[in-house]
MDAnalysis code that builds the backbone (N, CA, C; Angstrom):
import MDAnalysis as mda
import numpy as np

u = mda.Universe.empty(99, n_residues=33, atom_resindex=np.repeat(np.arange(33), 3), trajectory=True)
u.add_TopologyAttr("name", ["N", "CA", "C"] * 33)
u.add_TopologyAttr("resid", np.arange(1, 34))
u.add_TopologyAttr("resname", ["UNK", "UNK", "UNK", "UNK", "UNK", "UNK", "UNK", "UNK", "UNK", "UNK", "UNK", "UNK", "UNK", "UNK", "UNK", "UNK", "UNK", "UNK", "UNK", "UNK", "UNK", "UNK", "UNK", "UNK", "UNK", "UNK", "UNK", "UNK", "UNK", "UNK", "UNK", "UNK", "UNK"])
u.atoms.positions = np.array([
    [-74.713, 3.496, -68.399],
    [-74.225, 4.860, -68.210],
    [-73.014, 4.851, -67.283],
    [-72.440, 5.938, -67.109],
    [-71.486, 6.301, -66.476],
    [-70.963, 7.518, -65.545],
    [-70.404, 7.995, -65.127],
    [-70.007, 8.705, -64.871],
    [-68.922, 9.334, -65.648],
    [-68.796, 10.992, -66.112],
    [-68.109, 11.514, -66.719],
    [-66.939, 12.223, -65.827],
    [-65.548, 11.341, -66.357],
    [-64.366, 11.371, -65.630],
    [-63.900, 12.689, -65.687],
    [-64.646, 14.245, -66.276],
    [-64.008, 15.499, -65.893],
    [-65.270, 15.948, -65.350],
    [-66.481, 15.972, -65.459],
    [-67.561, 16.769, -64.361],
    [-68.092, 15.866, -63.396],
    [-68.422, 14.894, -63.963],
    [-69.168, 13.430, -62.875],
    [-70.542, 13.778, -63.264],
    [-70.628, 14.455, -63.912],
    [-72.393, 13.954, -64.462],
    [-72.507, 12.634, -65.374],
    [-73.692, 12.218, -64.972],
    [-73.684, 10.489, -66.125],
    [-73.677, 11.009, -67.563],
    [-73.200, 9.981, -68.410],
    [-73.304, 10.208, -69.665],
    [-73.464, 8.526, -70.116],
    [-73.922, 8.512, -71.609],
    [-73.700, 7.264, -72.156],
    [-72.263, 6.806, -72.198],
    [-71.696, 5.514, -72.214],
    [-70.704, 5.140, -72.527],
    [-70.046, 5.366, -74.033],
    [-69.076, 5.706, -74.066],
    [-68.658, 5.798, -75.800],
    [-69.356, 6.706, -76.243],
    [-69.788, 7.866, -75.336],
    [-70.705, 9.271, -75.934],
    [-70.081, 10.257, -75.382],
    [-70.214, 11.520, -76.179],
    [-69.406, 12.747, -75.604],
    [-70.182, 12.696, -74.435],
    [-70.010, 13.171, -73.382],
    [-70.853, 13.841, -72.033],
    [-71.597, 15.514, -72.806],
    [-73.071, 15.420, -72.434],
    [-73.791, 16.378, -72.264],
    [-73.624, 17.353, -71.945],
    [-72.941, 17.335, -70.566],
    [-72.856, 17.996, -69.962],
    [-71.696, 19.113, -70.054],
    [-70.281, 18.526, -70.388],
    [-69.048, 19.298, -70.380],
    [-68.480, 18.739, -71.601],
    [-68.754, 18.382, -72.638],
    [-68.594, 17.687, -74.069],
    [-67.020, 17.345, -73.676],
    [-66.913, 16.634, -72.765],
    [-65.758, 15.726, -72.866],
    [-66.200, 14.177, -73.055],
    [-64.605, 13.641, -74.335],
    [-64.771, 11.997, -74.368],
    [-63.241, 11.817, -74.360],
    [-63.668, 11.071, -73.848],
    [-61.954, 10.188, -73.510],
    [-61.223, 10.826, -73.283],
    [-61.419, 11.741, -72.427],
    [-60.174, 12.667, -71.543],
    [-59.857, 13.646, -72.526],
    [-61.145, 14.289, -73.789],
    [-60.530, 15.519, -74.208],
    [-61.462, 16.613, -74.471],
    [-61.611, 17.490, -74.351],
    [-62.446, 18.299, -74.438],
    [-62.768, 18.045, -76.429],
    [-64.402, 17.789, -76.232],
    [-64.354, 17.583, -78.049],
    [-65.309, 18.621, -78.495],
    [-66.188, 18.679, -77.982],
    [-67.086, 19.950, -78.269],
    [-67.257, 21.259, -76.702],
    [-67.668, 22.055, -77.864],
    [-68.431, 23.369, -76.623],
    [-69.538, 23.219, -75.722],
    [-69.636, 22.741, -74.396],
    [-70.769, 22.507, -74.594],
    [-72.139, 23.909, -74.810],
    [-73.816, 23.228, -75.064],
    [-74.431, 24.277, -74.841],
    [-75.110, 24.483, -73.962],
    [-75.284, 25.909, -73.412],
    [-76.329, 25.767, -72.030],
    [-77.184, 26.650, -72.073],
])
């Protein structure tokens, strides 16, 4: 895991983040909450 380089919540590597659906420095999805 990692840390997600726009919120800092962990995410898998090579996975959107959960949290703020950013990957690789782009916003890719909405996230849901």
């Amino acid at each position: 895991t990692m840390a997600c380089p726009n919120c800092g919540e962990t995410k898998l590597m090579h996975r959107v983040c959960p949290s703020c659906g950013f990957y690789d420095n782009r916003s890719i999805v909405i996230p849901k909450k």
